[in-house]
C-alpha positions as CSV (number, residue, x, y, z in Angstrom):
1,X,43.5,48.1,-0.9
2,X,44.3,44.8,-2.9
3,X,41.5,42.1,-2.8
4,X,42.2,38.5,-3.7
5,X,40.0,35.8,-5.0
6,X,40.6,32.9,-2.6
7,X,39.9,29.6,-4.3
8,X,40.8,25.7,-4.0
9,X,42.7,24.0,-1.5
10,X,45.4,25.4,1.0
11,X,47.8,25.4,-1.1
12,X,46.3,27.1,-3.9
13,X,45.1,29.5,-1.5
14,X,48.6,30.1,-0.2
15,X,49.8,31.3,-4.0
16,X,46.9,33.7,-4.0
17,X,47.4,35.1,-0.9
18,X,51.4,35.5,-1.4
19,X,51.0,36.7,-5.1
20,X,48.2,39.2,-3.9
21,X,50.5,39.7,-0.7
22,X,53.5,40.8,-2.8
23,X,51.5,43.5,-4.7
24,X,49.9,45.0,-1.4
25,X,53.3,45.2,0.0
26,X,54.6,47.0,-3.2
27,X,52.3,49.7,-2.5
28,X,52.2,49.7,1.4
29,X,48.4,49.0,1.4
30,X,45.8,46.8,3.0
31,X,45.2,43.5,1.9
32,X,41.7,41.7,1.8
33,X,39.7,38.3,0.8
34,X,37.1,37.1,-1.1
35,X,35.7,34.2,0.1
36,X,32.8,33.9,-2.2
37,X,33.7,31.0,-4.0
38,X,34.8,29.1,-1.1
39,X,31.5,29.9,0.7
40,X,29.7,29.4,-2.6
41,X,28.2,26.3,-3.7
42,X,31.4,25.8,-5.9
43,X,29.8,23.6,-9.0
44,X,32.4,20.9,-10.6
45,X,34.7,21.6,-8.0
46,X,36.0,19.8,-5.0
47,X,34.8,21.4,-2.3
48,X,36.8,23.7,-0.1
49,X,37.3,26.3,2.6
50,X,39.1,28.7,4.2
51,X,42.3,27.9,5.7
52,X,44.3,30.4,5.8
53,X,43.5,31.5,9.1
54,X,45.9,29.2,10.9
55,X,49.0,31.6,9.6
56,X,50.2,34.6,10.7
57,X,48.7,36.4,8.6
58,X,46.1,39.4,9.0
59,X,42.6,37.9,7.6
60,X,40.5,40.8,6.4
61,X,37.2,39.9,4.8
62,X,36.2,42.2,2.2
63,X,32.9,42.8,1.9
64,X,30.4,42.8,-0.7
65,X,30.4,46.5,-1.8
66,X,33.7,46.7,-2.0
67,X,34.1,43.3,-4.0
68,X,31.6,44.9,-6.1
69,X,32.9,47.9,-6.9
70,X,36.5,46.2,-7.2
71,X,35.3,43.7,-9.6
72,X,33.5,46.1,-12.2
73,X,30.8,43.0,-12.0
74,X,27.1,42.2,-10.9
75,X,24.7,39.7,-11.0
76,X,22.4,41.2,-13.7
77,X,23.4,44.1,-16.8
78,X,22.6,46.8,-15.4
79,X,24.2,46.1,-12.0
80,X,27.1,45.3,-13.8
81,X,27.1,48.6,-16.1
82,X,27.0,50.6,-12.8
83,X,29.9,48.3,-11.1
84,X,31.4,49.4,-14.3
85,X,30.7,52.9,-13.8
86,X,31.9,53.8,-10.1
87,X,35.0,51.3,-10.9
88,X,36.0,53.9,-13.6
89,X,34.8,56.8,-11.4
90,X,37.3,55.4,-8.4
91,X,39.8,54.4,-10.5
92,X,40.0,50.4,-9.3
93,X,40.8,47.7,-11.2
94,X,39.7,44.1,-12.5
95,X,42.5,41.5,-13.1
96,X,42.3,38.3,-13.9
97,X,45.0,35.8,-14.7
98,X,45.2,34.6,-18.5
99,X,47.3,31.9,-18.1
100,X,49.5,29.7,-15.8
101,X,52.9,31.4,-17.1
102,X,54.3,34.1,-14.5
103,X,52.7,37.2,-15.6
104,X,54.9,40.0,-14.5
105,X,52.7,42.9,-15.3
106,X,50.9,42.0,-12.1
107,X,53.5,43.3,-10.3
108,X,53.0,46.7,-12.4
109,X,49.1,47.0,-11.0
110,X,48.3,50.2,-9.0
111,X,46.3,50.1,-5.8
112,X,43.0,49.3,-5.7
113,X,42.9,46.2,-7.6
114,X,40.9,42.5,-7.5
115,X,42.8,39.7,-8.2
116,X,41.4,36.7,-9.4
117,X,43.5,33.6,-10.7
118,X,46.2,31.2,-9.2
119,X,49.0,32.6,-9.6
120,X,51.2,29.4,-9.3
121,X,54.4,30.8,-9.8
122,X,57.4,32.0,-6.9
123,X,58.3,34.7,-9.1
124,X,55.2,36.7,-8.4
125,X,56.5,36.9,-4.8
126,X,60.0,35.7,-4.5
127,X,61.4,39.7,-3.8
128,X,59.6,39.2,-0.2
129,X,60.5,35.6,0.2
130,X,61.1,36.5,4.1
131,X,58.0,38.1,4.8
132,X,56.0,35.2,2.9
133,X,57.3,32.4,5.5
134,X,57.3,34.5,8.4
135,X,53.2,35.0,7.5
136,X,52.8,31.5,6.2
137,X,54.3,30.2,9.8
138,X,50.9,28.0,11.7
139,X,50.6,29.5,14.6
140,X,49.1,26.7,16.9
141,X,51.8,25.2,19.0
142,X,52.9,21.3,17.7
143,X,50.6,18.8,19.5
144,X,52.4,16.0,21.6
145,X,52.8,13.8,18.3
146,X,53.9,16.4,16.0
147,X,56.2,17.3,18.9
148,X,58.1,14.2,18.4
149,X,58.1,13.9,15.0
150,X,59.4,17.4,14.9
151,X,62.4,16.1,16.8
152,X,62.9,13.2,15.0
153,X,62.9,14.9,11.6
154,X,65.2,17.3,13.4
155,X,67.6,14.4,14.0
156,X,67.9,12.9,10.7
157,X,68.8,13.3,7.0
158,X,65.2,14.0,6.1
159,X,62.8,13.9,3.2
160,X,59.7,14.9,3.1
161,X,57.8,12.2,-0.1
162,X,54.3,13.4,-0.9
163,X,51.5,11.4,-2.7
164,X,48.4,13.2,-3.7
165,X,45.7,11.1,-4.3
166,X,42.0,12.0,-3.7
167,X,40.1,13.9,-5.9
168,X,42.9,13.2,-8.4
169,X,42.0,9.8,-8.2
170,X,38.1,10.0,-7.8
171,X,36.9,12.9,-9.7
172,X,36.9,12.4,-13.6
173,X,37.4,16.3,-14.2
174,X,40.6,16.9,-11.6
175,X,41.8,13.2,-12.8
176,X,41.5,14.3,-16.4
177,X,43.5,17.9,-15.9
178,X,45.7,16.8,-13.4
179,X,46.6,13.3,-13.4
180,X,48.5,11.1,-10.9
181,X,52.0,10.4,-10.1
182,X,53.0,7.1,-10.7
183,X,54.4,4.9,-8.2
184,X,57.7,4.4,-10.7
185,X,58.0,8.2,-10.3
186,X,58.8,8.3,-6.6
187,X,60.9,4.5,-7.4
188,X,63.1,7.0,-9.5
189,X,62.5,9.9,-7.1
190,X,64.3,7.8,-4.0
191,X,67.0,6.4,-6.6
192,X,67.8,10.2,-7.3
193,X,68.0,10.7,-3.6
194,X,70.1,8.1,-2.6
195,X,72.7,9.3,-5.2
196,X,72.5,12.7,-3.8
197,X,72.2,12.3,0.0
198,X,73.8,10.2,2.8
199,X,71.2,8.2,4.9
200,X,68.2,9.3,4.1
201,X,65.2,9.1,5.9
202,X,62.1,9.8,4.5
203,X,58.9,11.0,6.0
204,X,55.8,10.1,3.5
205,X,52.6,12.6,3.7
206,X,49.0,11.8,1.6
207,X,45.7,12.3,1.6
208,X,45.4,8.3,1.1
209,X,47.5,7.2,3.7
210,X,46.0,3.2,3.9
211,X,46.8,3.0,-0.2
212,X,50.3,4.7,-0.3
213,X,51.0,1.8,2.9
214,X,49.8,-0.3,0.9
215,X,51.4,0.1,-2.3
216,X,54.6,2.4,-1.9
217,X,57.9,0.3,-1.1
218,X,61.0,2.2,-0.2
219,X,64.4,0.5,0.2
220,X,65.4,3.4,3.2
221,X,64.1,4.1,6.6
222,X,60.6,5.2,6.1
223,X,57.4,6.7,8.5
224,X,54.2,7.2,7.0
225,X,52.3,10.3,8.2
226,X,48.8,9.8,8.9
227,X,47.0,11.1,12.0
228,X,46.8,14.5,11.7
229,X,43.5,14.1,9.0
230,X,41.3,17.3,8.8
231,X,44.8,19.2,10.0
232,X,46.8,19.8,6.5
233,X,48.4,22.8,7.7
234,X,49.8,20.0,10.7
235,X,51.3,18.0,7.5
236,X,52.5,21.3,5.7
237,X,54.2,22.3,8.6
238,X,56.0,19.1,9.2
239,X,57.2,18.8,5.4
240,X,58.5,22.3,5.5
241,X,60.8,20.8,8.9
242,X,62.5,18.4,6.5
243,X,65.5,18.9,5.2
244,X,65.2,17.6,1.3
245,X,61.5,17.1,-0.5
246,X,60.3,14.8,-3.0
247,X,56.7,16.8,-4.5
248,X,53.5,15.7,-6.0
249,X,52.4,17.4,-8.5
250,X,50.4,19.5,-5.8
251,X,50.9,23.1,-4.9
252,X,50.3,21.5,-1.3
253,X,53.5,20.1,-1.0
254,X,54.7,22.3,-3.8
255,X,54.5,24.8,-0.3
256,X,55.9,22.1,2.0
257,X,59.4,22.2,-0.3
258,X,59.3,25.8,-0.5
259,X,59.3,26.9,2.9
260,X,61.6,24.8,3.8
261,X,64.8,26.8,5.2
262,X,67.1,24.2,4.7
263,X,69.8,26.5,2.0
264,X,71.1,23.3,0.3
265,X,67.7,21.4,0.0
266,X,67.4,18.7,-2.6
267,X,64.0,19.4,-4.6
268,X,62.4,16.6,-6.4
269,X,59.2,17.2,-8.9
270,X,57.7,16.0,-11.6
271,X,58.4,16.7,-15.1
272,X,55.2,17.0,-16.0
273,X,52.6,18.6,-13.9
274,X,49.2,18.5,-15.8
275,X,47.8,15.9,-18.2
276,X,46.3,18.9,-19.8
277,X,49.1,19.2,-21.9
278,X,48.1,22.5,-23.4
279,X,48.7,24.2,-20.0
280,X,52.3,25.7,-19.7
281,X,53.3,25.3,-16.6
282,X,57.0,26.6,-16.8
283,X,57.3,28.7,-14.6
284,X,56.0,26.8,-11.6
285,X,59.1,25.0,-10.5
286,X,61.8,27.1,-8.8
287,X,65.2,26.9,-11.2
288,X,67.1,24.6,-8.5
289,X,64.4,22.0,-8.1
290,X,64.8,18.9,-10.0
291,X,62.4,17.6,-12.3
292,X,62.1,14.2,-12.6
């Protein structure tokens, strides 16, 4: 059994669940969630919950004891020294990610082990790439509006332009690590595009719809996403219908580009993903995405 910390925002919970997903498959074994962050009171973050039940994907819970005896941790010394105690005795094991470089020993773990970090990189899963978008498929049917978009994204030289805003914008913590991408970015993204692709057509997605209206001015043919709100797997699952992606820096539509099955997609992302320049995040972009 492999158990995976699930925490953040769909698309952070979609690397933990494929990175956790690759080393289950590895070893033929069950695969399990802890959801006691998101169901936690989650201090300095934004708040979050589970969302990966609207893939096709098999959602165990695990439950406390065996989170417990996964984890090697309690609440208090001595229930952690006899966590520690029966982990040893079973033999499970406590990992948790050092860093945001791919860390292939992760791949070398033996059943029976608790994950715990992001694990923002394809390389942790890219050996089951079919099995990952087959799982990570929504399995609601489109709505009536989706429907048509569907088709119209289906009929065109799309792109898929993604501005995350929100907590980026509003929280001073997320602002400070993360940063926003600047409206020259996506000026230069659609330049790089239009010297790359005939007749585009792009499709923008956000979590601030009314600002990116507002502010974003694109010389091509243009539709601005914004009804499907409290939906983000709607969103995700129209990105990934487009045929080219300009991304955020946002493992949302980081997802969008990546399950896309278009073989000759053009990938657009930013050069720099955190303002934090002390994290290293090489190994996040896939080799034939652009960086900008």
């Amino acid at each position: 059994m492999i158990i995976v910390k699930l925490m953040g925002g769909l698309g952070n919970q979609m690397f933990q669940y494929a990175a956790a997903r690759s080393l289950a498959w590895r070893h033929g074994t069950s695969l399990k969630f802890d959801l006691s962050f998101l169901e936690g009171d989650q201090p300095g973050d934004t708040r979050r919950s589970f969302e990966l039940d609207k893939f096709c994907i098999s959602t165990e819970i695990a439950s406390r004891r065996e989170i417990f005896l996964m984890r090697g941790r309690g609440s208090s010394f001595l229930s952690s020294l006899s966590a520690k105690i029966l982990q040893k005795c079973f033999g499970y094991t406590d990992y948790r990610e050092k860093g945001f470089r791919f860390d292939p020993h992760l791949l070398e773990l033996p059943d029976n082990c608790y994950l715990e970090g992001f694990w923002q990189s394809e390389h942790y899963f890219e050996g089951i790439r079919k099995i990952i978008c087959k799982e990570l498929t929504v399995t609601s049917p489109l709505t009536a509006i989706n429907r048509d978009l569907a088709e119209k994204i289906a009929k065109v030289n799309a792109v898929s332009l993604h501005i995350r805003r929100g907590d980026y914008v509003k929280d001073e913590k997320t602002r400070t690590m993360h940063g926003v991408c600047g409206l020259e970015y996506y000026s230069r993204a659609e330049e790089r595009v239009a010297e790359k692709l005939k007749e585009p057509n792009f499709f923008v997605f956000s979590d601030d719809p009314d600002w990116v209206e507002k502010n974003l001015r694109l010389r091509h043919p243009t539709r601005y996403i914004s009804h499907n709100g409290s939906m983000p797997h709607e969103d995700l699952r129209l990105m990934s219908l487009c045929k080219h992606h300009i991304i955020a820096n946002s493992s949302f539509s980081w997802w969008g580009a990546w399950l896309s099955a278009n073989p000759d997609k053009l990938v657009i992302a930013p050069n720099r993903w955190f303002n934090d320049l002390s994290i290293d995040a090489t190994d996040l972009i896939p080799l034939g995405w652009q960086r900008l």
